[in-house]
C-alpha angles and dihedrals in degrees: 000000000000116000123204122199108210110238104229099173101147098025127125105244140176105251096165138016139169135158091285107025143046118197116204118204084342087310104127115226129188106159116073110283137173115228119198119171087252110037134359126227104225112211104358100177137357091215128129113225081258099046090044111123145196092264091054089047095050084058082066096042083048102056091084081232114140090214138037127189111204106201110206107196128260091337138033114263134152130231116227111305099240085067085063100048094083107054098070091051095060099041096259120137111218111197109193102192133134121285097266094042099053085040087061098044103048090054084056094048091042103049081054089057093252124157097242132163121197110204111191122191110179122209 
């Protein structure tokens, strides 16, 4: 079997994370961000899981991603239930997990070519 290593030279790639920070390409982040392969969205919202809104939420639904990852903080928790309702509907997957965990996941996604947004909120 033949292995191929994705070349991900110019992504945007998680290179750090902890419970409070994200680093991008060793560029250390601690305010909400949207990280895309190709560009980053610096402090997309100033929103707590609990003040995030609909109009926050249409900016994800609005990246022409098939995937988004929405990072919660130090700990998974899920935003109201009628944020999540449109993403199905337009094709979009809409992953809810930890920091760490959507910061992971998204370098994975991303090294396979995937179109893949991280949204991070940090507690």
């Amino acid at each position: 079997m033949k292995l191929h290593v994705p070349n991900t030279a110019g992504l945007n790639l998680f290179t750090a994370y902890g419970d409070d920070y994200a680093a991008v390409n060793q560029e250390k982040y601690t305010k909400n961000l949207i990280l895309l392969p190709e560009s980053i969205i610096h402090e997309w919202t100033t929103a707590t899981l609990d003040t995030l809104s609909e109009a926050e939420m249409r900016v994800l639904l609005d990246l022409g991603t098939e995937i988004v990852l929405l990072g919660t903080g130090k700990r998974l928790r899920f935003p109201p239930a009628p944020l999540l309702r449109p993403f199905a509907p337009a094709g979009i997957g809409l992953e809810v997990m930890d920091l760490q965990a959507a910061c992971r996941t998204y370098n994975i996604l991303a090294a396979e070519g995937r179109k893949v947004a991280a949204a991070l909120l940090f507690d």
